[in-house]
C-alpha positions as CSV (number, residue, x, y, z in Angstrom):
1,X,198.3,-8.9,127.2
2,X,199.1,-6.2,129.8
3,X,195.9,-4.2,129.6
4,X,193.0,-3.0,126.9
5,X,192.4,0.4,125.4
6,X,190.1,2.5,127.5
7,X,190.6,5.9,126.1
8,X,191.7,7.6,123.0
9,X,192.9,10.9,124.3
10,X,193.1,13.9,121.6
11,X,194.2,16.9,122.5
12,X,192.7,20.2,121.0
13,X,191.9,23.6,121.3
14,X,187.8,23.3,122.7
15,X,187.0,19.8,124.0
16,X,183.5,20.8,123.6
17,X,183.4,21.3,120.0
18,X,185.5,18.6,118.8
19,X,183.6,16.6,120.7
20,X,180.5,17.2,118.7
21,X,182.1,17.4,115.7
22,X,183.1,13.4,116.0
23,X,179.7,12.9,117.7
24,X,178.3,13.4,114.6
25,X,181.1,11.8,112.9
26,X,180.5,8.1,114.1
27,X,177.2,8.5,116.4
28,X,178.8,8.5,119.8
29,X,177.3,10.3,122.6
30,X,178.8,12.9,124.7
31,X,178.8,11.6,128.3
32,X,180.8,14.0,129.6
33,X,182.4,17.8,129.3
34,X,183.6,20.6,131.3
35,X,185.9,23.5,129.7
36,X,188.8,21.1,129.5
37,X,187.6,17.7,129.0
38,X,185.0,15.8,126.9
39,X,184.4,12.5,126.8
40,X,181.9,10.3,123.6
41,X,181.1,6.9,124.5
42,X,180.8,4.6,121.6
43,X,177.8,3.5,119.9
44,X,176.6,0.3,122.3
45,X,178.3,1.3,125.2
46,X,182.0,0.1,126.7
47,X,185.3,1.3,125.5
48,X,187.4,2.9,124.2
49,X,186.1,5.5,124.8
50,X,187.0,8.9,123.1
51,X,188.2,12.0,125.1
52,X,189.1,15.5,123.8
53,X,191.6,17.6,126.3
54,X,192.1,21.1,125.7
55,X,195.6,22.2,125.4
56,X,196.9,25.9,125.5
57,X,199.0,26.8,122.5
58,X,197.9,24.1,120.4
59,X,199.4,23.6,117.1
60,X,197.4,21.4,115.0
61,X,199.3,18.6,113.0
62,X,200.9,19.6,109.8
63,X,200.3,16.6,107.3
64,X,201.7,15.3,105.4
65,X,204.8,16.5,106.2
66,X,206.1,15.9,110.1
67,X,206.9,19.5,111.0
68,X,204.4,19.2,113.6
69,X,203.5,15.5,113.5
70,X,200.2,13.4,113.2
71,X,200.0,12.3,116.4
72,X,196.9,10.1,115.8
73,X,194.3,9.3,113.0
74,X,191.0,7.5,113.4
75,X,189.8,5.9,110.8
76,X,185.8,5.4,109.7
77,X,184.6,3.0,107.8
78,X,181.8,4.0,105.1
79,X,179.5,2.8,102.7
80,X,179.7,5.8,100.0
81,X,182.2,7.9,100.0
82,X,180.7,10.4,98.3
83,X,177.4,10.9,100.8
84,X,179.8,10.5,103.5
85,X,182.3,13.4,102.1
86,X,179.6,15.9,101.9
87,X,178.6,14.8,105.7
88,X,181.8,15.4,107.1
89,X,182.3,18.6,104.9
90,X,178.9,19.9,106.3
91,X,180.5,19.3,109.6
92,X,183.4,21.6,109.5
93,X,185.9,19.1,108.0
94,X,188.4,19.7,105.1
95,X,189.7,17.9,102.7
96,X,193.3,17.2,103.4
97,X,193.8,16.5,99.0
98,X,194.6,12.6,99.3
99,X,192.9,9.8,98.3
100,X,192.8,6.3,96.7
101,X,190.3,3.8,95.9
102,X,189.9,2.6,99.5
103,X,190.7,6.1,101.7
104,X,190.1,9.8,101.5
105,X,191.8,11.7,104.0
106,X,190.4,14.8,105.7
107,X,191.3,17.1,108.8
108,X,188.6,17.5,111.6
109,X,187.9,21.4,112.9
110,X,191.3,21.1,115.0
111,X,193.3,19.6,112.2
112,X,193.8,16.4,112.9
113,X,193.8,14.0,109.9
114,X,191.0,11.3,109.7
115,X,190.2,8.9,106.5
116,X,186.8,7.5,105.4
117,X,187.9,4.9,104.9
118,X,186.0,1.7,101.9
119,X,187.0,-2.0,100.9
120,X,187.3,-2.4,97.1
121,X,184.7,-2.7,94.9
């Protein structure tokens, strides 16, 4: 091992708001943010942590296809995917039209892709 994960940069058009969009996402708390920087630090403490860096001209991913590519997912692990759909639609998010028995996928305000993600019944 040459080192651990400390931060999961994403960049973005406003740190700030992104920031509380996945603050409410997974329950992380903003622990820091200035115009182009926020930081959530995950639930318990320690790392990763996530940070949010504005960017100018941002151009949000374009999936599925790769004209502008991913560049990261995260992926959250939920109990009912219904109640947590109608959470993270409440929030801002979108529905990004794919889904199977175990993953829905969605893009946060900025348009990233995320899935909620479910083992099996």
């Amino acid at each position: 091992m040459i080192g651990t994960l400390d931060v999961l940069v994403i960049d973005c058009p406003d740190p700030r708001a992104l920031a509380r969009f996945y603050s409410e996402l997974i329950g992380a708390e903003i622990v820091a943010f200035d115009e182009d920087w926020a930081e959530l630090l995950p639930v318990g403490g320690g790392r990763p942590i996530i940070a949010f860096q504005g960017v100018d001209n941002y151009r949000p991913p374009q999936w599925p296809t790769q004209d502008v590519p991913q560049q990261m997912h995260l992926d959250v692990k939920v109990d009912d995917f219904d109640e947590a759909e109608a959470a993270v639609l409440a929030l801002g998010a979108t529905k990004a039209g794919s889904e199977t028995p175990t993953f829905r996928v969605y893009l946060d305000p900025a348009g990233h892709p995320f899935c909620l993600i479910k083992p099996e019944d």
